[in-house]
C-alpha positions in Angstrom: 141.7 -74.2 63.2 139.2 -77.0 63.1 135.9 -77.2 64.3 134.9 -80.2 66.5 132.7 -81.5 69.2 132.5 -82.9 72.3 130.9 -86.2 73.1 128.2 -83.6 74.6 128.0 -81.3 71.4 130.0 -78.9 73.1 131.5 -77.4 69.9 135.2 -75.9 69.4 137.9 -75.2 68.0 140.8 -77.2 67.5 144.4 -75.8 66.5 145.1 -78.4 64.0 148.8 -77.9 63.8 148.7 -79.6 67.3 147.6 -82.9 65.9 149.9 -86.1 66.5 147.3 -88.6 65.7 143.7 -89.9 65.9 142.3 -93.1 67.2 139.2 -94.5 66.8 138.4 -96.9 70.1 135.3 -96.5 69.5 135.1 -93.0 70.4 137.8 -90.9 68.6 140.8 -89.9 70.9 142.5 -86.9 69.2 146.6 -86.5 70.6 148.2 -83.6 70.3 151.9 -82.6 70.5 151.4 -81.6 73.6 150.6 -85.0 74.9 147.1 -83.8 75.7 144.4 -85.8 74.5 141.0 -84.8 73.6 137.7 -87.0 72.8 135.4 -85.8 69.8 132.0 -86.9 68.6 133.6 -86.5 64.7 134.8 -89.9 63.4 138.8 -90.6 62.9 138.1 -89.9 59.0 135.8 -86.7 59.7 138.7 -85.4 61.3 141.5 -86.8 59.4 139.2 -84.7 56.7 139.1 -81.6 58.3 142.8 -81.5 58.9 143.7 -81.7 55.4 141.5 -79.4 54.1 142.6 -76.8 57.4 145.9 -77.6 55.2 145.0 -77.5 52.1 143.3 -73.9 52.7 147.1 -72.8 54.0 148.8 -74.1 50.6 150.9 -76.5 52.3 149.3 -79.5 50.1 147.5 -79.5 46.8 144.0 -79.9 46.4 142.3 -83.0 45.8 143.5 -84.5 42.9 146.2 -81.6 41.9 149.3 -84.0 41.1 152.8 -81.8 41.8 153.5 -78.1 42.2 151.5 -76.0 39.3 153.0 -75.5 35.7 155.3 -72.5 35.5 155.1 -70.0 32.2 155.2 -71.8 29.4 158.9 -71.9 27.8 159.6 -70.4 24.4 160.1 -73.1 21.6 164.1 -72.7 20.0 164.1 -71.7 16.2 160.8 -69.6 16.9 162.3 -66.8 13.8 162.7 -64.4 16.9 166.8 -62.5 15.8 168.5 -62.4 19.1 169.9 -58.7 17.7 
């Protein structure tokens, strides 16, 4: 969930798995999968912001500036004088 508000700073929150896409016209228009749409005081970015983090927090994409899934265990060099016996 994300918290938002209304053009009247009525604030709530926003299931942001529901999210199609965001429009900025000026105000920001906010459709969800649902076909409903919803009008927020939060700019396009604010929101496009708070959705990835809402994201980020469930481990579905790395954080900021994490490049690819983490290093594993580190592999054993070959040859390291260890007797397989």
């Amino acid at each position: 969930m994300i918290r938002l508000s209304r053009l009247d700073g009525e604030v709530f929150l926003l299931n942001a798995e529901l999210v199609k896409y965001v429009e900025s016209r000026p105000d920001t228009f906010i459709t969800l999968t649902t076909g409903d749409r919803i009008v927020v005081a939060e700019s396009m970015d604010e929101v496009l912001r708070r959705t990835l983090e809402y994201h980020q927090t469930k481990s579905l994409l790395p954080p900021a500036g994490q490049q690819g899934p983490p290093a594993g265990p580190p592999v054993p060099a070959s040859g390291s004088g260890q007797s397989g016996s």
